[in-house]
C-alpha positions in Angstrom: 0.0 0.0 0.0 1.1 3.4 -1.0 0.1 6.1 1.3 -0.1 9.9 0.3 -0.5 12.1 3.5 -0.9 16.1 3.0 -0.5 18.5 6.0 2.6 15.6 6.7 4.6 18.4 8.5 1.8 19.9 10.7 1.1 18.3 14.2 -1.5 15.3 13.2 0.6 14.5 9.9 4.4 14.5 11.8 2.5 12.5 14.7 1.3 9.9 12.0 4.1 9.4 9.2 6.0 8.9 12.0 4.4 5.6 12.9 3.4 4.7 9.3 6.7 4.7 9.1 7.0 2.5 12.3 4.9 -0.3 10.8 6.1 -0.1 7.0 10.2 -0.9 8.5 8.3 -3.3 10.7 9.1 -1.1 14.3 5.7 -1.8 15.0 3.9 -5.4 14.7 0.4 -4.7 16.2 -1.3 -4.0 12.8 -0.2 -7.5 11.2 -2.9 -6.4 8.4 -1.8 -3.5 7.1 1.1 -3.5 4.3 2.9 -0.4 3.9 5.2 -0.1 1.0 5.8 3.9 0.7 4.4 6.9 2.2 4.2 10.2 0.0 4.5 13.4 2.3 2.8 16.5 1.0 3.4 19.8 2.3 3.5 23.5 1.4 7.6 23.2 0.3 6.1 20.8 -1.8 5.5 21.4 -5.6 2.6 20.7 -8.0 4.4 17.9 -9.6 4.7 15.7 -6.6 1.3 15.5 -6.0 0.3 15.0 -9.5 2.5 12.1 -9.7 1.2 11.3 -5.9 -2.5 11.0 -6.8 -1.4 9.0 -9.6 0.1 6.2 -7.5 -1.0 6.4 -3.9 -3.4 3.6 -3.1 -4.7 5.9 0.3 -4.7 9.3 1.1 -4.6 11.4 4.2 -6.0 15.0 3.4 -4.6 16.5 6.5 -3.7 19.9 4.8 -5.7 23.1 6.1 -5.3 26.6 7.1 -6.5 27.5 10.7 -4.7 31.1 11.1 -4.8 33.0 7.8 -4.1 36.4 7.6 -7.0 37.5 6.2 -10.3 35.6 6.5 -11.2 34.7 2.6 -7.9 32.6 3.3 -9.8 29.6 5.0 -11.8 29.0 1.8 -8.7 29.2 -0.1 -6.8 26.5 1.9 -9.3 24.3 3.2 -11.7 24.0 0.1 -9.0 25.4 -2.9 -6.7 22.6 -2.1 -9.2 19.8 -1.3 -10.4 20.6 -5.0 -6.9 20.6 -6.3 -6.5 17.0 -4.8 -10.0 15.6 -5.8 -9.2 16.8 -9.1 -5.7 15.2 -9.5 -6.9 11.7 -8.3 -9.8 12.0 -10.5 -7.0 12.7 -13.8 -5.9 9.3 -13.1 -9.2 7.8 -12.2 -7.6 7.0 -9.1 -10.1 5.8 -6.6 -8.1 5.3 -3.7 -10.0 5.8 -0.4 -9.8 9.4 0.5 -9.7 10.8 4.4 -10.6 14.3 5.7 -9.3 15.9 8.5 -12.6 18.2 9.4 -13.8 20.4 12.1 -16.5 19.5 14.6 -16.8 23.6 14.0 -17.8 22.5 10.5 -21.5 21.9 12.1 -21.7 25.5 12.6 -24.0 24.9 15.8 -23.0 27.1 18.7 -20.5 29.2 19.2 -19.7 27.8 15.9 -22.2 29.5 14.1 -20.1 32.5 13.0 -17.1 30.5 12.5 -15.7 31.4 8.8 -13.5 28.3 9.3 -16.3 25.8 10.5 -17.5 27.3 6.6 -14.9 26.2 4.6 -14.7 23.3 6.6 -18.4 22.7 5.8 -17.1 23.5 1.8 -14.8 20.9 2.2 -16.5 18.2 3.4 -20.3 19.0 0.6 -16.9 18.6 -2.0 -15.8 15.0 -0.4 -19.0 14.0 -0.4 -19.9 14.8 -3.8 -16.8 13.6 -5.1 -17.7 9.3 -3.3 -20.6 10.1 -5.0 -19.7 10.7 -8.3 -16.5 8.6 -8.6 -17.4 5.3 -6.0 -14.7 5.9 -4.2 -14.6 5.6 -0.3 -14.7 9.1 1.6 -13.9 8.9 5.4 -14.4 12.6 6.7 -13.8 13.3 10.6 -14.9 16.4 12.9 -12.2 16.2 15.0 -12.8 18.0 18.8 -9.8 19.8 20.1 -6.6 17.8 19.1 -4.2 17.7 22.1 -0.4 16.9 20.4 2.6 18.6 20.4 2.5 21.8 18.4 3.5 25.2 18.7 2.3 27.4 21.9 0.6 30.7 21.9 -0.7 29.7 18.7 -4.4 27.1 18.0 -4.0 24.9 21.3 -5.2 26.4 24.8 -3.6 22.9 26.0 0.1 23.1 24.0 0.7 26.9 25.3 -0.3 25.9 29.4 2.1 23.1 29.1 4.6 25.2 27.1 4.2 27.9 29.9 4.1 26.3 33.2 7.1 24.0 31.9 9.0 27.1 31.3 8.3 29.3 33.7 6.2 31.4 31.5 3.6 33.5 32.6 -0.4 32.5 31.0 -3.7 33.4 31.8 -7.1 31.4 32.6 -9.6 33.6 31.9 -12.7 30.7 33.1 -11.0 28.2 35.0 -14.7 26.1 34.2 -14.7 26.4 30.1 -14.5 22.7 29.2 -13.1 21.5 26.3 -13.6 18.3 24.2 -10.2 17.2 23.6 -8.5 13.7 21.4 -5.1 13.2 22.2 -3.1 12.6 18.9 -1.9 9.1 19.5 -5.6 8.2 20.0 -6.3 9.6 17.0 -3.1 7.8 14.8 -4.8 4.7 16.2 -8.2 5.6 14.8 -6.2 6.4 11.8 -4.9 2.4 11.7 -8.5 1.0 12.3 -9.8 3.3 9.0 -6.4 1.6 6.9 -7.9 -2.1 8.3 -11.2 -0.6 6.9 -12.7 -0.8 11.4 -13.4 2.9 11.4 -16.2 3.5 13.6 -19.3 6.0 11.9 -21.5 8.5 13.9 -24.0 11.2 12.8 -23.7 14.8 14.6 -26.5 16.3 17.0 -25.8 19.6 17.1 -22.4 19.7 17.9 -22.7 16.4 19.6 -21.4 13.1 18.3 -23.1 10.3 18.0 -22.3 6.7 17.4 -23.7 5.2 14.1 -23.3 2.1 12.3 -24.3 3.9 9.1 -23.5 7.6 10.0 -22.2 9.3 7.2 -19.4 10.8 9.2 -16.6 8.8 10.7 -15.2 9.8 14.7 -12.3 8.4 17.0 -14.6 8.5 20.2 -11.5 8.3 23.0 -12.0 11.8 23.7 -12.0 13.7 27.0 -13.9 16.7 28.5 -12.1 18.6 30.8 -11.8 22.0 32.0 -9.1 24.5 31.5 -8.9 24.6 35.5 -8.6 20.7 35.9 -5.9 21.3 32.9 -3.8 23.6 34.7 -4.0 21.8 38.1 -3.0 18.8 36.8 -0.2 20.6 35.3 1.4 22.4 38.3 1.6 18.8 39.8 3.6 17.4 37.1 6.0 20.5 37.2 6.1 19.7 41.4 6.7 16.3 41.2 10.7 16.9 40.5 10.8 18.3 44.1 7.9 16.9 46.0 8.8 13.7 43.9 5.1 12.6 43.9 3.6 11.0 41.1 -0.1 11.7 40.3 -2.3 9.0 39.8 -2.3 8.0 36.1 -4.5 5.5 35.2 -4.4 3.4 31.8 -6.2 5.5 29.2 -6.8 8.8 31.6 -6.4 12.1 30.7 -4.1 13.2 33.0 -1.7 9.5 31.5 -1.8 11.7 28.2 -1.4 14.8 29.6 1.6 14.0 31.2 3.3 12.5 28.3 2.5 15.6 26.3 4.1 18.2 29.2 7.1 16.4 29.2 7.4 17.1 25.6 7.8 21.3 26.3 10.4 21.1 28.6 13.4 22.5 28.4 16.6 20.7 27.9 18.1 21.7 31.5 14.8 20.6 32.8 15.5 16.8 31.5 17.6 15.9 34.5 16.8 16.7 38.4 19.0 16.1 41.6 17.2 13.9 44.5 18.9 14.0 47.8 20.8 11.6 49.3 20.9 10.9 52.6 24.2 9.6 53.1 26.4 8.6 56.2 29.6 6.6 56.9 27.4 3.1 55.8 26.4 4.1 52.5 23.4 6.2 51.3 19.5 5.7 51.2 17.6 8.1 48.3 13.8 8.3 47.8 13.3 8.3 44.1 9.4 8.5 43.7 6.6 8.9 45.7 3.2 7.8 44.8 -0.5 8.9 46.2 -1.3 5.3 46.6 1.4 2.8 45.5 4.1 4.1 48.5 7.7 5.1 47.8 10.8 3.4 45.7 13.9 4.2 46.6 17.4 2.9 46.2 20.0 1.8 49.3 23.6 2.4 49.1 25.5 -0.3 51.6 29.4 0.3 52.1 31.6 -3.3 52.4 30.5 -5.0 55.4 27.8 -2.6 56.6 24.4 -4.4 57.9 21.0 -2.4 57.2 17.7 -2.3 58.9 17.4 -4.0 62.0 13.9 -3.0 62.6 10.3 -3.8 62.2 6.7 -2.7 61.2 3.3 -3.2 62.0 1.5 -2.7 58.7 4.3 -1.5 56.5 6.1 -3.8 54.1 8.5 -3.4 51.8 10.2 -5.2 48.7 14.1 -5.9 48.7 15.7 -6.3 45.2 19.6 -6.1 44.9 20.5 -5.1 41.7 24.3 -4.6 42.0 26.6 -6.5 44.9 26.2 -9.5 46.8 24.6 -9.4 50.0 22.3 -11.4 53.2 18.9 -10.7 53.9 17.5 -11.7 57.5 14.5 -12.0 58.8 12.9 -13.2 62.4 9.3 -12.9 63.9 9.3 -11.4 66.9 6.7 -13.4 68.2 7.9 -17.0 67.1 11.3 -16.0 67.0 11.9 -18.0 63.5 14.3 -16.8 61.3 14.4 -16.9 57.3 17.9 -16.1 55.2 18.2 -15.3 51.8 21.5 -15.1 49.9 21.2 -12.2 47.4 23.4 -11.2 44.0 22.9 -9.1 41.3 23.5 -11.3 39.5 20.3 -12.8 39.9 17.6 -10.2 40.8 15.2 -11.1 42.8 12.3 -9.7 44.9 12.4 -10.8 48.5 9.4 -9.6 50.9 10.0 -7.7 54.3 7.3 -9.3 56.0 4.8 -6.9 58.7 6.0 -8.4 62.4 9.4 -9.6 61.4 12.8 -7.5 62.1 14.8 -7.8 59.2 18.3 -6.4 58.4 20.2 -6.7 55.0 24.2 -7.4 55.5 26.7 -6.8 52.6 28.7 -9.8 52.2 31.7 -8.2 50.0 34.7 -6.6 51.2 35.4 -4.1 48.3 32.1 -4.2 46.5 28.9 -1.8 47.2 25.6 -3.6 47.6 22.9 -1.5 45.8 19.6 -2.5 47.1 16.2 -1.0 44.9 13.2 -0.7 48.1 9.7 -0.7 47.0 7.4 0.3 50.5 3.6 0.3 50.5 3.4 4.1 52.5 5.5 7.0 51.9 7.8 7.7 55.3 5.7 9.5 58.0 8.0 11.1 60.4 4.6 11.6 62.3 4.1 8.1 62.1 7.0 6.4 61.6 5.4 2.5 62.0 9.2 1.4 62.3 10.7 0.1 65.4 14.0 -0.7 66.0 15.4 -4.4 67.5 18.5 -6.8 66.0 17.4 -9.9 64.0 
């Protein structure tokens, strides 16, 4: 399959020639159906001739060109209905009837605040000439009202979201001016998947209600419905956590598939190169040195122990709290004993072999290093970040 994408250098067509790209040299195996033999990249350094000899070969196309900013307002037309008809008319001088995408606007339904919107128009234009063009020629037309598209672009610019994680990850000032203004928002890898599903021919189809989308087997209008509403306060809260976390070192909760999962993947992307690295302290004494390294609002700590030649760690106990040993560099002894049975447990430990051993709630436990010249580097996993208020630790010898 030859692919021709237009708009390939804007945000959505980087974001998916990039991982065309992935599963044509076979970086990426989870579409096993889908062939990928070249990919044509349209943009405005482009010429004429290219994409006359693209629409002769290309076997799909992306339309993801379109203006969004003109200068002056007759310019929407010009770029997001002129071109379209450019394209149409360059696959129809081949009577090439590939399958054809449009990237549309869910302003396009002019419903709303929409309803003056001279880009929903020539959106609207755009999509009455796809249309008209399945209909005349047979070919397959798959035209999307995207929401809000939440991807890396540039700040200050079409993206409310790319300019508050631009600002806050560098300092910048920004203004809110309604903290409760929600937005609709697709994150851009959602959207390269829906992308897939339409190449496997498993796009899904919906019908609009206003401004509203709705799921529909035999909607005329195709969707990728993995979006999120959120406000632009929820937004900017979320953010100021992620900015804390390299001092505070706690990590927000993230489920699979959540917004704030997304979010945080598309922050990191604005920061700034001294920004990539962060110093944690280390608390560090003649036996070695003990670091926290995350914290977590419901998973507990990780941190990483430090044992000098010799040195034996621990020697204390907990009522609730546990903890996971894993040595990862040294060779070393782990001991544990109940203090009410008074049997002990030993496990020899290498890095050589990682392994996770339990620190069990009731039993003191210690870990000794066994070398003479080598540190033992110990990763700890413990179910509660340390409360110096309550400490649940108590110290007594194995």
């Amino acid at each position: 399959m030859k692919i021709l994408v237009t708009g390939a250098k804007g945000m959505v067509g980087t974001a998916l020639v990039n991982n065309l790209k992935n599963i044509r040299d076979g970086k990426n195996r989870t579409r096993e159906n889908l062939n990928i033999e070249d990919i044509f990249e349209f943009d405005l350094d482009s010429t004429k001739e290219e994409l006359d000899v693209f629409c002769k070969d290309a076997d799909f196309v992306f339309n993801l060109a379109g203006v969004n900013r003109p200068e002056n307002q007759e310019d929407f037309m010009k770029g997001n209905f002129g071109f379209a008809s450019d394209l149409l008319n360059n696959l129809k001088k081949y009577n090439n009837k590939a399958p054809v995408m449009l990237s549309s606007s869910i302003q396009a339904t002019l419903a709303g605040r929409f309803g003056n919107s001279e880009y929903g128009r020539s959106k609207k234009a755009g999509e009455a000439l796809f249309f008209d063009y399945g209909k005349e020629t047979g070919a397959k037309v798959a035209i999307y009202r995207f929401a809000n598209l939440m991807g890396h672009s540039k700040p200050k610019y079409n993206s409310a979201v790319s300019t508050f994680c631009w600002a806050i990850a560098n300092d910048e000032e920004f203004t809110v001016n309604d903290c409760s203004t929600e937005l609709e928002l697709l994150y851009i890898d959602d959207l390269v998947e829906g992308m897939f599903d339409l190449l496997e021919g498993n796009e899904i189809h919906c019908e609009f209600d206003g401004v509203e989308t709705i799921l529909d087997k035999k909607g005329r209008y195709c969707c990728v419905p993995k979006t999120h509403r959120v406000t632009l306060g929820e937004i900017v809260h979320l953010l100021q956590e992620f900015k804390a976390q390299s001092s505070t070192l706690v990590m927000p909760k993230m489920p699979d598939g959540s917004f704030a999962k997304k979010l945080y993947s598309l922050y990191l992307t604005y920061l700034p190169k001294s920004k990539f690295k962060y110093e944690l302290k280390m608390n560090v004494d003649n036996r070695g040195s003990f670091t926290e390294l995350m914290h977590t609002e419901d998973c507990g700590q990780i941190s990483v122990n430090i044992s000098k030649p010799g040195i034996t760690k621990g020697q204390h106990w907990h009522n609730s709290k546990w903890e996971l040993f894993i040595v990862v560099q040294g060779h070393g002894l782990i001991q544990e004993r109940n203090i009410n049975t008074g049997e002990v447990v030993e496990f020899e430990v290498n890095g050589d072999k990682i392994e996770a051993i339990h620190m069990i709630p009731g039993w003191t436990h210690n870990i000794i290093n066994l070398s003479e010249t080598e540190n033992l580097v110990t990763v700890m996993t413990c179910n509660e970040v340390f409360n110096p208020q309550y400490p649940d630790t108590f110290g007594e010898p194995v």
